[in-house]
N, CA, C and O atoms as a GROMACS GRO file, in nm:
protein
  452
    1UNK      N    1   4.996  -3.577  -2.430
    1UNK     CA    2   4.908  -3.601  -2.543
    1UNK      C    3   4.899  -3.473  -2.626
    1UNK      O    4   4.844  -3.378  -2.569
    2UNK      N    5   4.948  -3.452  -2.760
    2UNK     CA    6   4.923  -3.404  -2.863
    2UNK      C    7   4.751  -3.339  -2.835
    2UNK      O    8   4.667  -3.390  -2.762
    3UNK      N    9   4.736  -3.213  -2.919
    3UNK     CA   10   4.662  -3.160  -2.912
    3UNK      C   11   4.528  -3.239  -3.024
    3UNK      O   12   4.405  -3.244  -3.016
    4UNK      N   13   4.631  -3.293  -3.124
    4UNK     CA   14   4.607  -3.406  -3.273
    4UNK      C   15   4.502  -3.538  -3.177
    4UNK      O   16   4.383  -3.568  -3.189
    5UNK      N   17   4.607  -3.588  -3.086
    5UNK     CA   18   4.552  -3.726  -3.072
    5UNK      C   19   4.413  -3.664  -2.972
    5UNK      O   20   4.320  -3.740  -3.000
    6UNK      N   21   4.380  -3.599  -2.907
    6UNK     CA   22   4.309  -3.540  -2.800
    6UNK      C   23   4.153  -3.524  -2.886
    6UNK      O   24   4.049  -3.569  -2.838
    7UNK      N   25   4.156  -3.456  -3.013
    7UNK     CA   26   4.079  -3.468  -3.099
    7UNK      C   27   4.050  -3.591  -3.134
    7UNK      O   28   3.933  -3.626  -3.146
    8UNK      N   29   4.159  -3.679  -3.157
    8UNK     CA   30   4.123  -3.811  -3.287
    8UNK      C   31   4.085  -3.866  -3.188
    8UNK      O   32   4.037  -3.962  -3.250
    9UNK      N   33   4.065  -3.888  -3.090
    9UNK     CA   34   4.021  -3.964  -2.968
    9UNK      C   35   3.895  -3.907  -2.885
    9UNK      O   36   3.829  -3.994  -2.828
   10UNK      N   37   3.859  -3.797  -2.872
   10UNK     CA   38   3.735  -3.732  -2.911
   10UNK      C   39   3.658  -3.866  -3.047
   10UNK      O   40   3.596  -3.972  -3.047
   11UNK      N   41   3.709  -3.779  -3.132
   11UNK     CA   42   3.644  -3.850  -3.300
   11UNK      C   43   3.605  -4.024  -3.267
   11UNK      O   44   3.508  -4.095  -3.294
   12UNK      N   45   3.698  -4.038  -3.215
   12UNK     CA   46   3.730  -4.216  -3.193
   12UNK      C   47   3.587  -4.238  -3.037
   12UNK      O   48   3.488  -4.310  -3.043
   13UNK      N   49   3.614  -4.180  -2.959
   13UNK     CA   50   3.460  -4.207  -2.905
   13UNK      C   51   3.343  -4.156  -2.913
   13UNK      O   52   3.250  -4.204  -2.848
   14UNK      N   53   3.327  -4.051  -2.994
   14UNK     CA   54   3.200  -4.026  -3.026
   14UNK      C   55   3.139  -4.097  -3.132
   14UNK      O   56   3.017  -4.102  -3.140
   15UNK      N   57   3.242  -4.174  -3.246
   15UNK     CA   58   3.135  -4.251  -3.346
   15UNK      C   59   3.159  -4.428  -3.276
   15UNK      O   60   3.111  -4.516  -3.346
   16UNK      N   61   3.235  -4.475  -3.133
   16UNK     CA   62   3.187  -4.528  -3.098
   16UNK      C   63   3.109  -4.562  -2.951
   16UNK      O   64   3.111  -4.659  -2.875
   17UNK      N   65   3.030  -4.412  -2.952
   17UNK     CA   66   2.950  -4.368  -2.843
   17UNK      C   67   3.014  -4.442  -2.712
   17UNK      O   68   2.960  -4.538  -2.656
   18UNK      N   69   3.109  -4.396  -2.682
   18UNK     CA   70   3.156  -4.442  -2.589
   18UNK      C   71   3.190  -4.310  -2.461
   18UNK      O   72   3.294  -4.245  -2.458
   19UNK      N   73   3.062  -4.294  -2.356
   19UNK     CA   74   3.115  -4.187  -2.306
   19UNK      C   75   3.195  -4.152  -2.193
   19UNK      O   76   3.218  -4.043  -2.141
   20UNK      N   77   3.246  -4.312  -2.157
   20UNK     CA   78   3.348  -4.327  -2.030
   20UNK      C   79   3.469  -4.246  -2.105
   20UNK      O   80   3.542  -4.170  -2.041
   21UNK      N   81   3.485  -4.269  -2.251
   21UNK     CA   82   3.653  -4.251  -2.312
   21UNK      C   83   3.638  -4.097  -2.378
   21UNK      O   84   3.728  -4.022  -2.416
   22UNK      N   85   3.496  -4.080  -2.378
   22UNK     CA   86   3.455  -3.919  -2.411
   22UNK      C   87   3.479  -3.793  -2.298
   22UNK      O   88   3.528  -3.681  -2.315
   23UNK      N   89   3.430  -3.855  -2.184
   23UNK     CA   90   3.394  -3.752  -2.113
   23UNK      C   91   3.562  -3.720  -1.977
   23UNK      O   92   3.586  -3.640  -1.886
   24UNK      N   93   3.622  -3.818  -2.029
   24UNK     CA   94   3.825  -3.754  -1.952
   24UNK      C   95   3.862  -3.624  -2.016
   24UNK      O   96   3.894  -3.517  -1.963
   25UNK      N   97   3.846  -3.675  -2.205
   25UNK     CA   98   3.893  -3.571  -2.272
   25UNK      C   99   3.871  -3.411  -2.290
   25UNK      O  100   3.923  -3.334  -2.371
   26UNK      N  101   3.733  -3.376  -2.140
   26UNK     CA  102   3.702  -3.277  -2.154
   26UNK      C  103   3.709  -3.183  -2.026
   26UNK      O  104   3.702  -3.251  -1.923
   27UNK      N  105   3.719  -3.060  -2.005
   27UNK     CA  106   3.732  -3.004  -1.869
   27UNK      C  107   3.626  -3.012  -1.807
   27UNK      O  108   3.520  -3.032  -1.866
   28UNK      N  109   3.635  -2.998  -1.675
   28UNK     CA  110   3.501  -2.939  -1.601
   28UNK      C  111   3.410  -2.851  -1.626
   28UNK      O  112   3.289  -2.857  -1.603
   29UNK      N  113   3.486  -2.753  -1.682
   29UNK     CA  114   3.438  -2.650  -1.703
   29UNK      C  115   3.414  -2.642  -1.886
   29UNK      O  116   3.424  -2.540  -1.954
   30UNK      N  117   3.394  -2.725  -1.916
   30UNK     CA  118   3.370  -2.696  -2.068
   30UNK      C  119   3.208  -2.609  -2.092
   30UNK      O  120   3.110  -2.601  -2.018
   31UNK      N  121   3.233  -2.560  -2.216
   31UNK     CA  122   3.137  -2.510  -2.253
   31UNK      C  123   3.075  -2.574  -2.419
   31UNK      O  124   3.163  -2.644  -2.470
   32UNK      N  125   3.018  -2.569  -2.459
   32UNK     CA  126   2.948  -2.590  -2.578
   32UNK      C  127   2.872  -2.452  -2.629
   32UNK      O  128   2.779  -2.410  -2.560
   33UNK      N  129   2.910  -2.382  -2.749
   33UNK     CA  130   2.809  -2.264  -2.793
   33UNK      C  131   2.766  -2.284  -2.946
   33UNK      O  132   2.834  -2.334  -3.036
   34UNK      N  133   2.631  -2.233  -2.952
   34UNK     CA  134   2.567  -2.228  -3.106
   34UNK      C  135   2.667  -2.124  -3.141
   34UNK      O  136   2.717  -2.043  -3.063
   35UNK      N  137   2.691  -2.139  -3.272
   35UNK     CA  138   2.765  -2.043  -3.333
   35UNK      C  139   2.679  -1.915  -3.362
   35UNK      O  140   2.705  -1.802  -3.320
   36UNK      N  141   2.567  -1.955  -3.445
   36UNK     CA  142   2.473  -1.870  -3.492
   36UNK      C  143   2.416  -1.761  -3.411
   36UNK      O  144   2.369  -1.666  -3.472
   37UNK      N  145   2.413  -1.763  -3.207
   37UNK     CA  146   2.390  -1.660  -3.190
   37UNK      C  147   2.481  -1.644  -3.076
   37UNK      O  148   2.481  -1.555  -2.991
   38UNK      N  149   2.548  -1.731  -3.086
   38UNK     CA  150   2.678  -1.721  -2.994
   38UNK      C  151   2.654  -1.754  -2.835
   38UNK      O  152   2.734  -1.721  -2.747
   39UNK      N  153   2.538  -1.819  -2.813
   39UNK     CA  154   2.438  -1.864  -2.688
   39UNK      C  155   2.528  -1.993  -2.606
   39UNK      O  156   2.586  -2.066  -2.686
   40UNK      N  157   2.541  -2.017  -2.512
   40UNK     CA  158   2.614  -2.140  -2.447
   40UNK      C  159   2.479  -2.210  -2.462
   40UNK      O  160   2.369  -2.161  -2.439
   41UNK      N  161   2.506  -2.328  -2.503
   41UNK     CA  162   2.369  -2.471  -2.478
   41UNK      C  163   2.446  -2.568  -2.399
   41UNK      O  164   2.368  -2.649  -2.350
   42UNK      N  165   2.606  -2.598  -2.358
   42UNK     CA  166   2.613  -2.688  -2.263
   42UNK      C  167   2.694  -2.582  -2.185
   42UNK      O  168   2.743  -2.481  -2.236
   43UNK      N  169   2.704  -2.621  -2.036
   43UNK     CA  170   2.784  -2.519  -1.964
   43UNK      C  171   2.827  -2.622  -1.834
   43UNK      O  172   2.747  -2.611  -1.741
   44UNK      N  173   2.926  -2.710  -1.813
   44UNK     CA  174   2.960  -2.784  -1.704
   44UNK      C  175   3.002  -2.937  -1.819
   44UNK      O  176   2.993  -2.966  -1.939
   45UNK      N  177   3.049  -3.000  -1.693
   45UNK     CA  178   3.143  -3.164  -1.776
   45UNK      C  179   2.980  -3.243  -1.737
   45UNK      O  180   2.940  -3.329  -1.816
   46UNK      N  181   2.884  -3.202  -1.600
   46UNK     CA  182   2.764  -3.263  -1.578
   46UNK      C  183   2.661  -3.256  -1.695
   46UNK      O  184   2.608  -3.356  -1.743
   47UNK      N  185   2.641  -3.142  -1.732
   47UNK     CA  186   2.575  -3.119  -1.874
   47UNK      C  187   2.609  -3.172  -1.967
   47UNK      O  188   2.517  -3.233  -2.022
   48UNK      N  189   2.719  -3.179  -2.023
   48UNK     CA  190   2.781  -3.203  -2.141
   48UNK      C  191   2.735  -3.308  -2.123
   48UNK      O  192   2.615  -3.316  -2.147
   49UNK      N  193   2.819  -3.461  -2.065
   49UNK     CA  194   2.775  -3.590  -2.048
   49UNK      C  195   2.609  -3.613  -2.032
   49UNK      O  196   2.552  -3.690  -2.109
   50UNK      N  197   2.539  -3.545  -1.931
   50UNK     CA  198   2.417  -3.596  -1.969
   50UNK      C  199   2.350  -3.574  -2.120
   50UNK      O  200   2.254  -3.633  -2.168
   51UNK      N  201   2.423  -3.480  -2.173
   51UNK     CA  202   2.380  -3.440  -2.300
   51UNK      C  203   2.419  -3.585  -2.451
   51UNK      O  204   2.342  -3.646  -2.525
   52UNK      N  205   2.568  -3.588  -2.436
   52UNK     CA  206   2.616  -3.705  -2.486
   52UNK      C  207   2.543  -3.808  -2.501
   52UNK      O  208   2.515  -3.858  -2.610
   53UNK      N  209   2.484  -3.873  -2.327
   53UNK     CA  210   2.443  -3.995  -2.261
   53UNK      C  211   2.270  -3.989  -2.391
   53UNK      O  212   2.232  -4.077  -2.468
   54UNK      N  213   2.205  -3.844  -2.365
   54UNK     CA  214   2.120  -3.888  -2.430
   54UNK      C  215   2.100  -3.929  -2.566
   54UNK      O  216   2.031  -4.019  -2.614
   55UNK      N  217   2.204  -3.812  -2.640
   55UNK     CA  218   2.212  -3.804  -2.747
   55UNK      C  219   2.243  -3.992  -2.840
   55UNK      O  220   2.201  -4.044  -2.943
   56UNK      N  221   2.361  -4.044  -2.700
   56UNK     CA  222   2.434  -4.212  -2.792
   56UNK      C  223   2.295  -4.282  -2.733
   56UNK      O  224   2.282  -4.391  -2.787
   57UNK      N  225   2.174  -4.252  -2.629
   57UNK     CA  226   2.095  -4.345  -2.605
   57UNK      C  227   1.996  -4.316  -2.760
   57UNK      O  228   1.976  -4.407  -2.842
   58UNK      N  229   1.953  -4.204  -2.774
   58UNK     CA  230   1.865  -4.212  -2.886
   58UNK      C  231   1.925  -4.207  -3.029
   58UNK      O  232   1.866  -4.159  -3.126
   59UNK      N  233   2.076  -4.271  -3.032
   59UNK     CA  234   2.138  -4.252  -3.175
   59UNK      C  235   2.223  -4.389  -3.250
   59UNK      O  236   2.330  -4.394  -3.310
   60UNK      N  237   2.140  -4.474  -3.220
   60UNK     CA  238   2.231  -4.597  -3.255
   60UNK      C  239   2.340  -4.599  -3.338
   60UNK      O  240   2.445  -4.656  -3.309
   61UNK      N  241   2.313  -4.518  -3.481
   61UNK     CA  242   2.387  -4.568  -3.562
   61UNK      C  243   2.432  -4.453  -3.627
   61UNK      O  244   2.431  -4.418  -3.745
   62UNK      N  245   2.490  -4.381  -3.479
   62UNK     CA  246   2.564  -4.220  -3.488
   62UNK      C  247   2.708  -4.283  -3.540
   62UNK      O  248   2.767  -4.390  -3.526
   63UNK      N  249   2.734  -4.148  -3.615
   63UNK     CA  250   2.859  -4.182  -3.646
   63UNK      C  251   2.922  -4.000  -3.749
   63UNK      O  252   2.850  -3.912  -3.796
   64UNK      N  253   3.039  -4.009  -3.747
   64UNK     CA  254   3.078  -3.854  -3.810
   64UNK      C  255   3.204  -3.892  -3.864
   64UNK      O  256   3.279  -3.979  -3.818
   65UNK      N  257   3.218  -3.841  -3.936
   65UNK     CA  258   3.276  -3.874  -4.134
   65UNK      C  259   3.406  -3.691  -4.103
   65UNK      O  260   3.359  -3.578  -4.120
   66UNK      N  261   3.486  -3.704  -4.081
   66UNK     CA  262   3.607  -3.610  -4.142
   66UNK      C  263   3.630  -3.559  -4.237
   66UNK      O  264   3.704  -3.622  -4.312
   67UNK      N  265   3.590  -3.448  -4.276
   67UNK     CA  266   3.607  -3.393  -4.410
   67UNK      C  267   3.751  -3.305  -4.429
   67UNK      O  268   3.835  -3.324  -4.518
   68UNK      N  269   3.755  -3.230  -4.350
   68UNK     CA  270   3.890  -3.176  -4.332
   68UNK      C  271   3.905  -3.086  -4.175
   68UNK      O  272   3.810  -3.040  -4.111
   69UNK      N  273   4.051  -3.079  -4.137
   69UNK     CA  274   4.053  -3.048  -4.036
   69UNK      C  275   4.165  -2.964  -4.019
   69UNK      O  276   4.272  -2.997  -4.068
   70UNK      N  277   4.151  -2.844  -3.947
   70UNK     CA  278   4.232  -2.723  -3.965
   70UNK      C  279   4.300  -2.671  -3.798
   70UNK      O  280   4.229  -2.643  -3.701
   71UNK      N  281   4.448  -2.669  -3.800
   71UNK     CA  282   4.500  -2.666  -3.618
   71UNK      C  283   4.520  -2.504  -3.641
   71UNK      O  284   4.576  -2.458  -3.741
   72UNK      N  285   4.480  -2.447  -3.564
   72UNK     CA  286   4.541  -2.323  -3.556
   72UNK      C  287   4.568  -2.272  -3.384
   72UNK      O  288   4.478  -2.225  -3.316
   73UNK      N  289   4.682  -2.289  -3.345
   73UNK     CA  290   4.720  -2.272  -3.166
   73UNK      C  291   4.664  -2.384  -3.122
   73UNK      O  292   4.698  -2.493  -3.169
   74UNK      N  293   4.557  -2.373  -3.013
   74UNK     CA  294   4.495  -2.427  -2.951
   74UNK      C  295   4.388  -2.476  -2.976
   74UNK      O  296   4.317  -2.513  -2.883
   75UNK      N  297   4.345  -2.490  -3.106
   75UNK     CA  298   4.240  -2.471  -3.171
   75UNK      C  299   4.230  -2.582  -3.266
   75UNK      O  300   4.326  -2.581  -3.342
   76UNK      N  301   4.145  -2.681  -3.289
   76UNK     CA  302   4.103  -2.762  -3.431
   76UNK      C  303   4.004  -2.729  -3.477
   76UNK      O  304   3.905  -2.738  -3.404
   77UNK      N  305   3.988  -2.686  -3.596
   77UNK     CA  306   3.862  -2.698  -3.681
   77UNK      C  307   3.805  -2.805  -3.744
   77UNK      O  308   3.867  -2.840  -3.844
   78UNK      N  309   3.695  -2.875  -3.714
   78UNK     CA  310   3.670  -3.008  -3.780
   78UNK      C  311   3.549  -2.956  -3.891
   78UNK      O  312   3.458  -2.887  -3.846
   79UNK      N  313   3.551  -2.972  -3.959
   79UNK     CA  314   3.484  -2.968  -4.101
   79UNK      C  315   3.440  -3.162  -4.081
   79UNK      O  316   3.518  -3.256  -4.069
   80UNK      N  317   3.269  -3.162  -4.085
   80UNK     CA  318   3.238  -3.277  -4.052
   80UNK      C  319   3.070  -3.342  -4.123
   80UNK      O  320   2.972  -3.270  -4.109
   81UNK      N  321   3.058  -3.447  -4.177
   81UNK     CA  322   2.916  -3.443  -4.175
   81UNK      C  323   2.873  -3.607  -4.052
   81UNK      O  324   2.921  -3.718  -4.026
   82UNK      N  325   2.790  -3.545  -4.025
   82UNK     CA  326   2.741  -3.664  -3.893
   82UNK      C  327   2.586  -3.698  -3.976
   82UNK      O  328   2.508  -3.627  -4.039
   83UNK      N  329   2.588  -3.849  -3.937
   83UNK     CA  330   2.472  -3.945  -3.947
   83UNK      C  331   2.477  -4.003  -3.873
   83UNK      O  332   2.573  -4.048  -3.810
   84UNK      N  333   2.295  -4.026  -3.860
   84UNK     CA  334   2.243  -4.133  -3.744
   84UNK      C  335   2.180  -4.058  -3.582
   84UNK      O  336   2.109  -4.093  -3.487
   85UNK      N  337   2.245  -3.956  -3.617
   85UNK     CA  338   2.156  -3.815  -3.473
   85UNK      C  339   2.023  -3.836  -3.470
   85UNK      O  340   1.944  -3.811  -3.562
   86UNK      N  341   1.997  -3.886  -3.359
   86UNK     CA  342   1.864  -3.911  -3.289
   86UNK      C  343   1.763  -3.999  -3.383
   86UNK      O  344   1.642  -3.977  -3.394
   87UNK      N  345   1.856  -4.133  -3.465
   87UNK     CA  346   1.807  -4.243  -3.536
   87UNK      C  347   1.755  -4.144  -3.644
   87UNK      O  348   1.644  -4.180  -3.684
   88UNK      N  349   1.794  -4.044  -3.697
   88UNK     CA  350   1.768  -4.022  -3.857
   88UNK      C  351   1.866  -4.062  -3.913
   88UNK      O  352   1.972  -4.086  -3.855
   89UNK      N  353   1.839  -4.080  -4.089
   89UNK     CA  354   1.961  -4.154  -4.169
   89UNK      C  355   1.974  -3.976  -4.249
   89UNK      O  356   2.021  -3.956  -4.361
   90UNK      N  357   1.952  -3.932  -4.211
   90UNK     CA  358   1.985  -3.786  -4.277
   90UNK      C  359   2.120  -3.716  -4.266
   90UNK      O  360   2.144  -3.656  -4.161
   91UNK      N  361   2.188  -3.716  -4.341
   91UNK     CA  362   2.391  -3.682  -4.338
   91UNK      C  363   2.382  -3.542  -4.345
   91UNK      O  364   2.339  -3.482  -4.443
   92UNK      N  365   2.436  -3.471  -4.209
   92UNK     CA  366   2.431  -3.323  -4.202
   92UNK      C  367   2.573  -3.310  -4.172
   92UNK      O  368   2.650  -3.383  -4.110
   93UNK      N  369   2.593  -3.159  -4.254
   93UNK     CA  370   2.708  -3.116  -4.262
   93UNK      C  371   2.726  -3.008  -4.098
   93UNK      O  372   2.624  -2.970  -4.042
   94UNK      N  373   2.829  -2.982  -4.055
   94UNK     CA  374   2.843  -2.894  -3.969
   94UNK      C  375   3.013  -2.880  -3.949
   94UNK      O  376   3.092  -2.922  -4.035
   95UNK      N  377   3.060  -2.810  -3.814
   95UNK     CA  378   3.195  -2.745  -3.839
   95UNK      C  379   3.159  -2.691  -3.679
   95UNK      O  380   3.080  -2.614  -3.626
   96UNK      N  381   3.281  -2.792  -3.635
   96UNK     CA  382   3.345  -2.805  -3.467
   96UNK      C  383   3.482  -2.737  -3.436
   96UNK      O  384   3.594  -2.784  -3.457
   97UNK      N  385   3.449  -2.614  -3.380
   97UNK     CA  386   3.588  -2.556  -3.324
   97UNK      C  387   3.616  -2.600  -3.206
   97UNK      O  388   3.562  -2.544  -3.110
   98UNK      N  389   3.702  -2.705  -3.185
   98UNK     CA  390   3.762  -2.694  -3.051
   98UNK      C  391   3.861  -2.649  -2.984
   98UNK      O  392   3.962  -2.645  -3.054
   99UNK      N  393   3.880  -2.608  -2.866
   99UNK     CA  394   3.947  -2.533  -2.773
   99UNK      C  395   3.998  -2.635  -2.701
   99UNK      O  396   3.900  -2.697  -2.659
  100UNK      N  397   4.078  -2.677  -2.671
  100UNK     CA  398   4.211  -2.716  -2.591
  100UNK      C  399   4.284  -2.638  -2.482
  100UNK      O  400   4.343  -2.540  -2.527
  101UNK      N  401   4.294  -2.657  -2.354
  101UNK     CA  402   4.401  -2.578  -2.256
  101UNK      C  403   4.417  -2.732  -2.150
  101UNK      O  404   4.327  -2.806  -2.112
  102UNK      N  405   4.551  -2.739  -2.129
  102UNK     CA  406   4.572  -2.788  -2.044
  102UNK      C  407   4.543  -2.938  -2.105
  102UNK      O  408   4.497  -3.013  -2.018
  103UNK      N  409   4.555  -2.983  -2.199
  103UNK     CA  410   4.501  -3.131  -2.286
  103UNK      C  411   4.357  -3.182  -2.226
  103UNK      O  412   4.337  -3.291  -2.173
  104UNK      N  413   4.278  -3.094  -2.243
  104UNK     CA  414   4.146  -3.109  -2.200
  104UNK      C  415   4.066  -3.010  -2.332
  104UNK      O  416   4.108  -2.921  -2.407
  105UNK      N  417   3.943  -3.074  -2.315
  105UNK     CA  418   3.846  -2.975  -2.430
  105UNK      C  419   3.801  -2.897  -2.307
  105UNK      O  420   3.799  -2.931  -2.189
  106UNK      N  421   3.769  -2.795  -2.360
  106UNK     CA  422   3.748  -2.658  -2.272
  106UNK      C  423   3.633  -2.585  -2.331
  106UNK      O  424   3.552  -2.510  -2.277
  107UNK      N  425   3.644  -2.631  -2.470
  107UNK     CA  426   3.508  -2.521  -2.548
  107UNK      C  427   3.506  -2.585  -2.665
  107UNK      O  428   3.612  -2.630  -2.708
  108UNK      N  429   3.378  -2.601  -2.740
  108UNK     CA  430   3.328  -2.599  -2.866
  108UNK      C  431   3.260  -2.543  -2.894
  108UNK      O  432   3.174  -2.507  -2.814
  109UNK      N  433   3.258  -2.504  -3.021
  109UNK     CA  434   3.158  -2.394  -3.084
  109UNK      C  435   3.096  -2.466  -3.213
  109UNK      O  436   3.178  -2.471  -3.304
  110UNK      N  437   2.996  -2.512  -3.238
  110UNK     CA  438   2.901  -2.583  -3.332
  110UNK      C  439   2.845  -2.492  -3.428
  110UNK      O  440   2.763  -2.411  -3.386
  111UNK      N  441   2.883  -2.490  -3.583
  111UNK     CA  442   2.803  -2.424  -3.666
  111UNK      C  443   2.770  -2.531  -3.726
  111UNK      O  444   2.829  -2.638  -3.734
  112UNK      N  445   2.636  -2.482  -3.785
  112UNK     CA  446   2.568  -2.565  -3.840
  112UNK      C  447   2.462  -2.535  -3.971
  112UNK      O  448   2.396  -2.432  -3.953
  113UNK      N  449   2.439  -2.596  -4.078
  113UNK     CA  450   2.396  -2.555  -4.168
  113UNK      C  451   2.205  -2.512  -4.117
  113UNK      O  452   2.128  -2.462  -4.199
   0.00000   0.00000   0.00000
């Protein structure tokens, strides 16, 4: 699997909260960090998913829109705005670096406006 489809399939179950087809695509060991102070907020594949699990329970009508997307190595940049996070209709912009090793997500880094 392409580093391309690993993402679009990411993309493809998170706007249809699906976290059986979410949570293969990622390592054990993944991490999640705020960009802004460079802090880990998820740290394990147990975290992450319970994090997901809550996030698609309180987000019905989640969904994230592609604005542009940038490969560099191991690396995608998603340029993104998401609606429907935690049942607001409020369209926020943000920007997902993901990390790839081994065709697994390994790390994201979340900036956010």
């Amino acid at each position: 699997m392409t580093i391309d489809q690993i993402i679009d399939d990411q993309m493809l179950a998170f706007n249809n909260r699906d976290i059986k087809k979410m949570m293969p695509l990622c390592s054990d060991e993944i991490k999640i960090f705020n960009h802004a102070d460079n802090t880990i907020t998820i740290d394990g594949i147990n975290e992450c998913e319970k994090m997901f699990i809550t996030l698609f329970d309180n987000s019905p009508n989640l969904y994230a829109e592609i604005i542009k997307t940038i490969n560099f190595d191991n690396k995608v940049i998603v340029h993104e705005y998401v609606c429907g996070r935690n049942g607001s209709d409020e369209k926020t912009e943000q920007v997902v670096i993901f990390e790839v090793n081994n065709q697994k997500i390994t790390r994201m880094d979340l900036i956010r406006k």
